[in-house]
N, C-alpha and C positions, 0 to 999 in steps of 0.2 A: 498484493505485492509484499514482498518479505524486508522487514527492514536491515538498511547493507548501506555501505556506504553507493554504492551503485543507484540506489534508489533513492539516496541523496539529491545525488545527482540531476539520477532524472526529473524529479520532481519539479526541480527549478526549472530545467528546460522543456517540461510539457506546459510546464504553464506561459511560458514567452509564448510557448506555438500558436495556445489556444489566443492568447491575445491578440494575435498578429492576423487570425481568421475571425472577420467582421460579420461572418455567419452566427458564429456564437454569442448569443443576445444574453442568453441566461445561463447561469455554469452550477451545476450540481454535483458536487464532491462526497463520495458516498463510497465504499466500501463491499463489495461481495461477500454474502454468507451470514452468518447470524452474528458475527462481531466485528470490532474495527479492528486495525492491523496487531497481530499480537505475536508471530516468528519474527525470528533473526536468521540470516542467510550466514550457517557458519561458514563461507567463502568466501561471501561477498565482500569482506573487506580488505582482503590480502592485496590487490590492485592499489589501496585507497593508504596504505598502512607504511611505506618505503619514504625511510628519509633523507632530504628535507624538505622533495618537491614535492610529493604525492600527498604527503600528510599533510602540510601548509595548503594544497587546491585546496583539501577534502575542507579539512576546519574553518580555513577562512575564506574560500569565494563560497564552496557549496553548503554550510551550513545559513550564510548568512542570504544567500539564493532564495533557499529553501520558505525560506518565511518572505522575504523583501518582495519576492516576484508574486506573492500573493495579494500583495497589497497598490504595487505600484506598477505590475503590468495592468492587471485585468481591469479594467474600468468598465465591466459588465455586474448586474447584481450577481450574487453567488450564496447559493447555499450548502451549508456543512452538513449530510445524512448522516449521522453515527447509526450503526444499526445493534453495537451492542459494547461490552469491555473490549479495551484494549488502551495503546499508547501510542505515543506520536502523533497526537492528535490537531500539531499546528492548522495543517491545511482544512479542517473542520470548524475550528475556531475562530480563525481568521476570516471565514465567509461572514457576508453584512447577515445572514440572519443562519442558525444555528437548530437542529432538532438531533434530540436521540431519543432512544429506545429507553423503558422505564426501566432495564435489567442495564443499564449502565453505568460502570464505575472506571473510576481514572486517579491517575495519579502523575506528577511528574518524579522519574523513580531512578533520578541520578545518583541521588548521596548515597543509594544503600549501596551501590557498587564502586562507591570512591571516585564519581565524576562529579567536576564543576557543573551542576545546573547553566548551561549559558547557550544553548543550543536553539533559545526562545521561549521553551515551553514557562520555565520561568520566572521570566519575564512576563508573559501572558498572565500566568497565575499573579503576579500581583497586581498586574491593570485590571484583570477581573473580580478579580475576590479583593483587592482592598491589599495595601502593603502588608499589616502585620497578619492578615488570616495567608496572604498570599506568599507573604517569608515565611509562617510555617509550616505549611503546605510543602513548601519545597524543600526547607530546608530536613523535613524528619520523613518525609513520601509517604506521608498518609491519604489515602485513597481518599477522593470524593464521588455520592454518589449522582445518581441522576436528579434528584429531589433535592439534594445540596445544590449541585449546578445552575437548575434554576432558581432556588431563594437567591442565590448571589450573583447573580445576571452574567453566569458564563455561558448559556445556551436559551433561545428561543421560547423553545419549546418540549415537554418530554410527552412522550407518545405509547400507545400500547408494543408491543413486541409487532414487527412484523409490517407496523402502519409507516414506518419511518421514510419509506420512498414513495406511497402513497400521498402524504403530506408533502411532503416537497413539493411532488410535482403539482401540487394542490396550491401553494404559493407561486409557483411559476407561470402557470396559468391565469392566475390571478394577475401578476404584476405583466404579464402579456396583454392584458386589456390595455395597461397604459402604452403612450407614445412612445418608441422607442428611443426617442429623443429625452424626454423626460423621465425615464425609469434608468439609464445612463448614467444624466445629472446625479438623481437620487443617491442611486449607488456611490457616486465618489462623493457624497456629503457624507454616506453611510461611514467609508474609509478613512475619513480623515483624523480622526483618532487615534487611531491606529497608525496612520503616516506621521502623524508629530512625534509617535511615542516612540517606533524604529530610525525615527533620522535621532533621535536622543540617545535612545539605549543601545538598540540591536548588534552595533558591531562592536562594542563594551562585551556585553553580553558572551560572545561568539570566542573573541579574543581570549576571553578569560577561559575558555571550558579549553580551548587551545594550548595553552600556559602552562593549566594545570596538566590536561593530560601530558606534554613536554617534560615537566619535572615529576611526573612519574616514571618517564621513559629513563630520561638520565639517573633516577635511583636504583632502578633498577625495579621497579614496583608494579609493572603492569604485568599481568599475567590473567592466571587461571583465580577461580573462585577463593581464594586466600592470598592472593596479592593485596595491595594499599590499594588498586584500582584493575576493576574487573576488566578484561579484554571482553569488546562487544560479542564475541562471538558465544558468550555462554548465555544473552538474553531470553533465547528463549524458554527453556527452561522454566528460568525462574518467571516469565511472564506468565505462562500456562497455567502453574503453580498461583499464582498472585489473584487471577483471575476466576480460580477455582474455590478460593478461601476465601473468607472474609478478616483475616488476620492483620490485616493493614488498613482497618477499615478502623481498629479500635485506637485507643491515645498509643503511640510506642513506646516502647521503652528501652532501655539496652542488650534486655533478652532478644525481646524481639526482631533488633537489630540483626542480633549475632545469629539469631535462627533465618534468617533472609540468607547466609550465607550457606547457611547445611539443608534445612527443611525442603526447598524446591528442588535438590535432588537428590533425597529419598523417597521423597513421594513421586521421584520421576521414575527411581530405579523399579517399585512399586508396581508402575503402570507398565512399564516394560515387562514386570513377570504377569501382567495382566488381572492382577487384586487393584489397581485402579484405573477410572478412565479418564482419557484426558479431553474432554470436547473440545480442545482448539489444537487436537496432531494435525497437524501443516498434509498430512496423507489423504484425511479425510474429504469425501468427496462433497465436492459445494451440488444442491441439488439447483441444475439449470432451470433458467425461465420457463416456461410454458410456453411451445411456438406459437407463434401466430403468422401471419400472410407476410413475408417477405416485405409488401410495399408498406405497410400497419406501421415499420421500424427502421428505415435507410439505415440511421446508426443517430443511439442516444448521446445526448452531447454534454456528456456526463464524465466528470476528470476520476476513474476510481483509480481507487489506490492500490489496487488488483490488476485491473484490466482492464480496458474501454470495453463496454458489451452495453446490449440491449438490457431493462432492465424494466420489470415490473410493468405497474399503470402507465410508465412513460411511454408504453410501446402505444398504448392505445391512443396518446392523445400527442404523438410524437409530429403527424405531419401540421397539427392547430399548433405547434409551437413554433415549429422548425422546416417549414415545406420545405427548404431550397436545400438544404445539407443531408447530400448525398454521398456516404462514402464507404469505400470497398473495404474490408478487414482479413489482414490475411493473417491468419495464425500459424508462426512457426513452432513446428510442434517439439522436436528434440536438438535440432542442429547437428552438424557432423564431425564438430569440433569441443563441444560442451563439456566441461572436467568431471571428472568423478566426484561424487557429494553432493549433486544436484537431484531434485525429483523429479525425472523427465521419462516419458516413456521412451522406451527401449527395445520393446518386442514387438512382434506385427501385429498381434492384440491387442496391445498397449497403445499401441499408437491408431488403430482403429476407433477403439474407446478415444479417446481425446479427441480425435478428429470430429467424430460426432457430436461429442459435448461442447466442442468449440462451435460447430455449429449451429444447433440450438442455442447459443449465447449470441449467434448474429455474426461470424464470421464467413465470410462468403467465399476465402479460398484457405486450403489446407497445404502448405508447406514443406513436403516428406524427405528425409533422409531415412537410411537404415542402418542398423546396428548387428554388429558380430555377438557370437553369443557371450564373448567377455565387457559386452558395453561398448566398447572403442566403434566410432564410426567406420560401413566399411559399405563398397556399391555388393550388391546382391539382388538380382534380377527376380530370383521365386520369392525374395522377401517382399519388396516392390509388388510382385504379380499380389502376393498374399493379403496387402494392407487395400489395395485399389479394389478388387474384390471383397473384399471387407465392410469397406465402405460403402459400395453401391449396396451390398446388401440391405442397405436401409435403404428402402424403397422410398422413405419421404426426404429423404437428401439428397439436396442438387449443392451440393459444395461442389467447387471446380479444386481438383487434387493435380497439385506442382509435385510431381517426380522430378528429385534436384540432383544431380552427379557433381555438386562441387564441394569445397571444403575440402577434406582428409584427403579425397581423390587429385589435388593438383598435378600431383608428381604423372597421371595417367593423361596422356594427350585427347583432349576435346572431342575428338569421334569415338573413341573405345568409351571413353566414360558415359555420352549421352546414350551409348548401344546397353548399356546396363539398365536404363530405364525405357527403353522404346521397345526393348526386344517384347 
């Protein structure tokens, strides 16, 4: 998942879900691919951005969501998988027991871009590292690494590259042997730290990164990368950049500051002429699980910050954990209304590819629209014939493929449009 005010959003409300379903005993929060979340969806926050009501949801119910509902829905144990750098690491942190990968670094990295820190991150930082390492920390966004993290009791555990979902499910298991009754209990003794520390701070906190970005607005100062405060939509950039260096890893200084503003993109423009690379372009493709037997994986019950998919060793020991949670995944692959600026497949290739790969991740039906050759959604019968055959030609895939005629097609009446996909 790319970070957007959208995935603000949803974050707070996947996690009421999972609360509310008494199936899920133990929650693992983990990430796809070899890092934790590190794009920004430059879209994603134009919805979220309109004043006075949109921007007031955003900052003050769903920031403060965002973190609350991790603490005081879930009253299941919960573990944080980091599997490598990146940011926004709330919902990792905030699980009672924490692992990451040894190639991990973080930071909370509001001030270089002219934002109040108050979104939780922190705040966290200073319940875990100690007021004044955790006020400096924040206030200059000097990078911590994974070998920091844990001398100052921000995570668990740090693990070799690659072991990070192996472990987990290696504690979960564990804490499966006890009573479910009792490993429940545990868990909200685990929480309650954390619950005195949000009914104190958290909506202080939230309010304040509120405020501030307001009285940017009214000056006239939010914008692009030499405003008073960066508009979120230039994050990723300079995350990819951040994550690639070790430049913020050293004390800062004022240069250093002022190069957080220019450095992440040159070195971006750089990689666009292809003299460098970026291991974390949002294009490249995440290498899926390895199949195994349909029944080995109903569906991991695992909150990523990606995608809900099958995932690792938990496939093998998924029904000793979880017998009874059975459920279906259907992957919509492009949509028929989806704006431009998005990475979505769009061709019958394209969308063959993803169908697949969604498969192999544990999706058990495929959701198909089709696309004109200018992108714009449109119905198209040989396109439709194109991707279904496609498809079967993976002989080991039994995905069930949804031919859909809605969407863009409203305006065409109900028989004509379902004849575009049945024909």
């Amino acid at each position: 998942m790319q970070h957007s005010g959208m995935s603000h959003r949803a974050i707070g409300q996947l996690v009421r879900v999972l609360s509310l379903d008494f199936k899920n005993e133990i929650i693992i929060f983990t990430h796809i691919g070899d890092s934790w979340m590190t794009e920004s969806d430059p879209n994603g926050w134009e919805t979220y951005s309109e004043l006075p009501t949109q921007r007031f949801q955003h900052q003050y119910f769903d920031d403060t969501n965002l973190i609350k509902n991790m603490i005081f829905d879930l009253d299941v144990p919960t573990i944080g998988a980091i599997p490598g750098p990146g940011f926004h690491w709330d919902s990792a942190m905030l699980s009672d027991v924490t692992i990451c990968s040894d190639d991990t670094w973080m930071e909370v990295p509001h001030a270089h871009g002219g934002l109040v820190p108050g979104d939780g991150m922190g705040l966290m930082a200073q319940h875990f590292l100690g007021t004044k390492r955790g006020n400096y920390y924040m206030m200059t966004t000097r990078q911590f690494t994974a070998q920091q993290m844990l001398d100052w009791g921000m995570v668990s555990e740090v693990v070799p590259k690659d072991k990070v979902m192996e472990r987990a499910w290696e504690i979960a298991r564990l804490w499966k042997t006890m009573p479910y009754e009792n490993r429940t209990i545990m868990s909200n003794l685990a929480k309650r730290p954390l619950k005195k520390l949000l009914v104190d701070d958290l909506k202080l906190h939230t309010v304040s990164e509120q405020y501030g970005s307001l009285l940017r607005i009214a000056a006239g100062e939010m914008g692009d990368t030499h405003a008073g405060q960066q508009d979120e939509k230039y994050i990723s950039q300079t995350n990819d950049w951040r994550y690639c260096h070790d430049w913020m890893q050293q004390p800062p200084t004022r240069e250093s500051w002022a190069g957080f503003r220019t450095k992440p993109f040159e070195w971006f423009k750089e990689v666009e002429a292809g003299k460098e690379v970026n291991p974390f372009d949002p294009n490249k493709k995440v290498s899926p699980i390895a199949r195994r037997r349909r029944t080995d994986f109903p569906f991991l019950c695992t909150a990523d910050r990606r995608q809900c998919a099958a995932s690792g060793p938990g496939q093998t020991y998924f029904k000793e954990l979880f017998p009874m949670a059975k459920t279906i995944i259907t992957a919509a692959l492009t949509g028929a209304v989806t704006p431009a600026g998005y990475h979505i497949p769009e061709t019958p290739e394209q969308i063959v590819q993803a169908a697949y790969e969604c498969w192999q991740l544990g999706a058990a039906v495929v959701h198909i629209h089709t696309r004109a050759a200018d992108g714009k959604g449109a119905m198209n019968t040989q396109a439709f014939r194109e991707i279904v055959e496609g498809i079967r030609a993976h002989k080991d895939c039994d995905v069930i493929i949804n031919c859909t005629s809605s969407g863009a097609s409203r305006s065409i009446p109900p028989p004509t449009r379902s004849a575009f996909c049945t024909t």
